[in-house]
Structure formats: structure tokens, C-alpha cells
C-alpha positions in Angstrom: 19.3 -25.7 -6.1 18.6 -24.1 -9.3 16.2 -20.4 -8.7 15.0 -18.6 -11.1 15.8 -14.9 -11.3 12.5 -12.5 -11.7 13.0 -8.9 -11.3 13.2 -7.1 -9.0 15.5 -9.5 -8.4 18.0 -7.7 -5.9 18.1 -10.6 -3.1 18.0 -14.2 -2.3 16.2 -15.5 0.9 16.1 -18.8 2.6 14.1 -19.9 5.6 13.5 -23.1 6.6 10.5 -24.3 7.8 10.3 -27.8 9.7 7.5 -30.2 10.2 5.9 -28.8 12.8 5.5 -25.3 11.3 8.2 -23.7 12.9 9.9 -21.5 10.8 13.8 -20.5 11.2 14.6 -16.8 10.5 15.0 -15.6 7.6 19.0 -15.3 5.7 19.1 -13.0 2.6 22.4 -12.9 0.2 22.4 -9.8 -2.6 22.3 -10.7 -6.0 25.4 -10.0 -7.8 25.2 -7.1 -10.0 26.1 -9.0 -13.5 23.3 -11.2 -13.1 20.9 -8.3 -12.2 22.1 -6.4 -15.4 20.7 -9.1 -17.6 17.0 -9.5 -16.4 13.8 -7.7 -17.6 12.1 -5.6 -15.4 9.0 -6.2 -14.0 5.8 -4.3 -14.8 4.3 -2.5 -12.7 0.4 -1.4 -12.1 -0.7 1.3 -10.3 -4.2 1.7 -8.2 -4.7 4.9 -6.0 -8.1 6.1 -4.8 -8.6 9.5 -3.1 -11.5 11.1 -1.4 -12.0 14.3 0.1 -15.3 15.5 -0.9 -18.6 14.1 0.8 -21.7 15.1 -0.2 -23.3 13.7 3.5 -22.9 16.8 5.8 -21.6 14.6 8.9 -18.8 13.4 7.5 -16.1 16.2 7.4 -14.5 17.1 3.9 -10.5 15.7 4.2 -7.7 17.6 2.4 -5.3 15.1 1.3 -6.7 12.2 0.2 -6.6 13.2 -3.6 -3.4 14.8 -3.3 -2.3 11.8 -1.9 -3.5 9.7 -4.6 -1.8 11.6 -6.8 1.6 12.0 -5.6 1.3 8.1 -5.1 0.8 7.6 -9.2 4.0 10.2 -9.7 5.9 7.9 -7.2 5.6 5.0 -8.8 6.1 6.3 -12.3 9.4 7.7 -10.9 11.3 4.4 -9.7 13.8 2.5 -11.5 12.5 -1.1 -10.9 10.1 -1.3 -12.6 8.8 -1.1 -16.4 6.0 1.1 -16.4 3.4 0.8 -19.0 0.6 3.7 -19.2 -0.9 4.0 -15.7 -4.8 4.0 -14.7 -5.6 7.5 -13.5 -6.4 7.7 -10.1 -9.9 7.6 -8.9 -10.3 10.7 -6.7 -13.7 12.0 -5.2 -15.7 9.7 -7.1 -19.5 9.5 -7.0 -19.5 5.9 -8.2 -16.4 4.7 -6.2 -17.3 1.6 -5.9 -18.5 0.3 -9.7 -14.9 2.7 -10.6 -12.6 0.9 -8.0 -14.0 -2.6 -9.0 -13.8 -2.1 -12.2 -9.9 -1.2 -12.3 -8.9 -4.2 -9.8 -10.6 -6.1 -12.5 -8.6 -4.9 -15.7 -5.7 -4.7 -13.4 -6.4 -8.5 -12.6 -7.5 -9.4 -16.5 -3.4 -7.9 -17.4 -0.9 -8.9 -14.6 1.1 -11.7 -14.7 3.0 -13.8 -12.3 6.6 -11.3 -12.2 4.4 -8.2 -12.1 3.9 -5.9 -9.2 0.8 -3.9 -8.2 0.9 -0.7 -6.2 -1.9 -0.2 -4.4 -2.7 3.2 -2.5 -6.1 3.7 -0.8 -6.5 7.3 1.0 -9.8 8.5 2.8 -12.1 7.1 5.6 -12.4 4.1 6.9 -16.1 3.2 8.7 -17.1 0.7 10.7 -20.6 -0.7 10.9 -22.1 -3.8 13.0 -18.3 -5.3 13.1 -18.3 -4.5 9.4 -15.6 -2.6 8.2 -16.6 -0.3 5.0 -14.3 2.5 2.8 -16.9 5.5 2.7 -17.3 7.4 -0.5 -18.5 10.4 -1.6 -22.3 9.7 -1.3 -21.8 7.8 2.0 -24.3 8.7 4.2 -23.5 8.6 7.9 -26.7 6.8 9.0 -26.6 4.5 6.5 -22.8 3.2 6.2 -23.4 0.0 4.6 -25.9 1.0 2.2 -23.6 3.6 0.9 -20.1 2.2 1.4 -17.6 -0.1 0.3 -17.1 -3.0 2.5 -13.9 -4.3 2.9 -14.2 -7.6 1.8 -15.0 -6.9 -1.3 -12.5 -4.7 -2.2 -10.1 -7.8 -0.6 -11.9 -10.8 -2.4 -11.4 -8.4 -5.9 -7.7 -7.8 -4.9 -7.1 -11.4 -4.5 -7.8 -12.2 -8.3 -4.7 -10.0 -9.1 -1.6 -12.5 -10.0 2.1 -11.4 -8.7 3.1 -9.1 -5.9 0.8 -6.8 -4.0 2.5 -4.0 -2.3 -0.8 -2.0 -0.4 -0.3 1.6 1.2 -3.5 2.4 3.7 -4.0 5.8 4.9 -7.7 5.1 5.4 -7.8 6.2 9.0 -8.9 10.1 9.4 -10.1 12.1 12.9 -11.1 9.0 14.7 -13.7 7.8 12.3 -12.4 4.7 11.7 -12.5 2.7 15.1 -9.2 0.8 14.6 -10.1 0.5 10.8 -6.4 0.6 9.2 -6.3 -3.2 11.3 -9.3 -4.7 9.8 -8.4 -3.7 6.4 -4.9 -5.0 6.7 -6.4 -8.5 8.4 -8.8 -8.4 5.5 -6.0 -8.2 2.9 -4.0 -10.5 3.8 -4.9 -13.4 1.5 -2.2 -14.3 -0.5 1.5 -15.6 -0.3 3.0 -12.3 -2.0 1.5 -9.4 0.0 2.9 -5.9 1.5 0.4 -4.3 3.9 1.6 -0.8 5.2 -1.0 1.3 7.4 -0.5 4.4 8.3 -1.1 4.2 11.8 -2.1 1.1 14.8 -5.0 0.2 16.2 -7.7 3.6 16.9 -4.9 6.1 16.1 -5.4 8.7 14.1 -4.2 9.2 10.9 -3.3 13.2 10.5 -3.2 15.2 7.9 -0.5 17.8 7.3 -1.0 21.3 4.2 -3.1 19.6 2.4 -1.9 16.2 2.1 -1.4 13.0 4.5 1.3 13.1 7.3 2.1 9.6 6.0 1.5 9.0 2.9 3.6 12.7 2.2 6.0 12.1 4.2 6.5 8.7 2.2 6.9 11.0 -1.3 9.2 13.5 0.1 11.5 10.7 1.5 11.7 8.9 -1.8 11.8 11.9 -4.1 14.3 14.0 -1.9 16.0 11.8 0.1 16.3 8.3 -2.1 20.0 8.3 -1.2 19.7 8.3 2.3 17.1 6.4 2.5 19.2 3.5 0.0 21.1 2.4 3.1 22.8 -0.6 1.4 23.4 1.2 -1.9 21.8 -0.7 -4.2 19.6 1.4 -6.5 16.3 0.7 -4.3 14.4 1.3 -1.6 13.5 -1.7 0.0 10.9 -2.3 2.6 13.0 -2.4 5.9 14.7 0.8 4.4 11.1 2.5 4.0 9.7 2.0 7.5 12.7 2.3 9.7 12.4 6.3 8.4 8.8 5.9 7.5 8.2 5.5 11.1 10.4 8.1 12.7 9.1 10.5 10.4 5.8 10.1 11.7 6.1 9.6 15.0 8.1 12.6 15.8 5.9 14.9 13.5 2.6 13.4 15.2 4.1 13.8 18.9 4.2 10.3 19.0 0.2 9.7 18.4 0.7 8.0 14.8 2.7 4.7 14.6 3.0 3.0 10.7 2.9 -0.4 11.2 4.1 -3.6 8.7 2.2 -7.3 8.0 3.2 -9.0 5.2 2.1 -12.4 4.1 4.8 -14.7 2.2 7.4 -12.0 1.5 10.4 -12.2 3.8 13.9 -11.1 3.6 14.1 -7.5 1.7 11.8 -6.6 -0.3 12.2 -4.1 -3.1 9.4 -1.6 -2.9 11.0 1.8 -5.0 
């Protein structure tokens, strides 16, 4: 069986999947390094949103949302996998999230191609509303959530016209505003065959932040920046998926007292998956 090679190319993985659905689990084989040497790297697009500021006086200001945002965009531009063209700047505290947010998924759609890779990084509350799940903004007004808001779906339905692989970072769940809203938005994003969901935290957790930036989503930059060699368990030059949230995970847990637990869906990626 002939398989084509696109980067980041770093392993192979089978599973079979028989007539009635079931699927076998997955078996991965590394890609020699003198074929590796000799493929182009993937580009790489970068979305981050950020909001701390809220102009409605009952929702409560945040303090990392932008930082996170931004550390996010210096992440990215920082790995090796990946060739980086000019990135978008991130969109923090925003008064017109929502035409701004659309309007990048858009270009970001309009450019991709098939071997590219989209980082995606979305950092600030999450609100639900009659069932409906909505990303509040800086004009959101408490009594009037969907009026002022993002929903969901359309920040999915716009993500779904973007071609490649979607790796998505969600740290949308902030002093129990969100009613199990990092869940929803994962459900709601996973719509296509090459998708990385990480949240950071289950069900009606709270998502904490830490000096003026996320518990997760800085504990996810420190790791990578500081610590890329520990965190390369197999040695290979990246920092794969498994590799992120085994010490994604402890990190968290034992900083939060055990109140905060990342979680992982995915949708058609199996087998490692190069993320750094």
C-alpha cells in the first residue's frame, strides 16, 4: 500500500475497521528519519481570541484571557513543525468580537489547504442560554446573552469551512459561569474527520486562573517553552498529543487541588498526533 507522506509526517497509523463499525485499536510505526528530512513542512494558521474586559457590570473582569491569547500566538510561532507564514494578530477584548472572529475563520478558510494546520485558541467565558451555548464578549450583557453573544454554532459551522487539521485549545470556562460549557463547545466542534478538541477542564468545573493568566492554558506555554525535552518522551523533535496531556493533566490537577481535569475528543485523528 502506497501512502503519501504530508508533514508533520512523524508516524504511520493503521486501524481496521470491519463491517459492522467496529473498529480495532489503533498501531502506529515512526517514520524513518531520511524520509522525514525530505518533506515540506506544513503551514500553519493561527487563531486566538482573548477577553477580559466587559463592559456589562455583572459579568466579572478575567485576567488571563488576553494573556493567554497571546502567549498562544508566541507558542505556535516557536515550534519546529511547522512553516509559519505572518500570523493574524490575536483578537483580544474586542467590542465587535463576533464580525472580527468571523471574519478571520473566513480568510483563514479562503487560504488553508489540505496539508495545513490550524491552531485555534479561544480564552474567556462561556454562557449558556435556553440550552444554547454562547461565547460572551465584551458588550455581552448578562440579561440578554443571546442578543449580545456568540453562539456556538456559529463559530463551529465557520470552523468547519477551514480545509486540513484543526487542533482547538478551549479555556472558555471561568468561575462557574459556564454551566458545563467547555462540553458543549467541544460536542459542537466536532464536525470533521481531522479535529483536536482540548478543554481545559470536564463537565461544570471551573476553569482557574493563576498571576494573570490561565492555569491551563499557562501551564501549557511553560511546559513547551521550558520543559520541551521532558515533555518529548520519544525523542523525536515534537510534542505530540499523548505527550501534551499526560503532563497537561497532572499539571493541572495538582495545582487546582484536583478541581480542574483537561479532558481530550478528537474526531478522525488516531495514533500520535504531532501538536508542537
Amino acid at each position: 500500500m502506497d501512502i503519501p507522506l504530508v508533514g508533520p509526517a512523524l508516524w504511520i497509523t493503521a486501524q481496521a475497521t470491519d463491517t459492522m463499525g467496529t473498529e480495532s485499536l489503533p498501531v502506529s510505526v515512526p517514520v524513518p528519519p531520511s524520509l522525514r528530512v525530505s518533506l515540506v513542512k506544513p503551514r500553519v494558521h493561527v487563531i486566538a481570541v482573548g477577553t477580559d474586559v466587559y463592559d456589562g457590570h455583572r459579568i466579572s473582569p478575567l485576567h488571563g484571557a488576553v494573556a493567554d491569547a497571546k502567549s498562544f500566538v508566541s507558542l505556535v510561532g516557536q515550534s519546529k513543525i511547522y512553516a509559519k507564514d505572518k500570523f493574524a494578530a490575536p483578537i483580544v477584548n474586542s467590542p465587535k468580537l463576533k464580525e472580527d472572529l468571523l471574519q478571520l475563520i473566513d480568510l483563514v478558510a479562503r487560504s488553508a489547504s489540505d496539508e495545513d494546520t490550524t491552531m485555534i485558541l479561544i480564552s474567556g467565558y462561556g454562557m449558556v442560554e435556553d440550552g444554547r451555548l454562547f461565547l460572551a464578549t465584551r458588550t455581552t450583557q448578562y440579561n440578554h446573552v443571546a442578543a449580545t453573544s456568540i453562539e456556538w454554532n456559529a463559530i463551529s459551522t465557520a470552523l468547519a469551512h477551514i480545509p486540513g487539521r484543526l487542533i482547538v485549545f478551549l479555556d472558555t470556562c471561568h468561575a462557574g459561569a459556564s454551566e458545563g460549557s467547555n462540553d458543549i463547545a467541544t460536542t459542537s466542534l466536532l464536525f470533521q474527520n481531522s479535529m483536536v478538541v482540548t478543554s481545559a477542564s470536564k463537565g461544570r468545573q471551573v476553569s482557574n486562573e493563576r498571576q494573570k493568566e490561565g492555569m491551563f492554558t499557562g501551564a501549557m506555554s511553560k511546559m513547551v517553552k521550558q520543559n520541551f525535552r521532558q515533555l518529548d518522551t520519544n525523542g523525536n523533535g515534537a510534542i505530540e498529543l499523548d505527550e501534551l496531556y499526560r503532563a497537561l493533566k497532572v499539571e493541572v490537577l495538582t495545582e487546582s487541588g484536583n478541581t480542574q481535569t483537561p479532558w481530550i475528543a478528537r474526531n478522525g485523528l488516531v495514533g500520535p498526533v504531532p501538536i508542537f
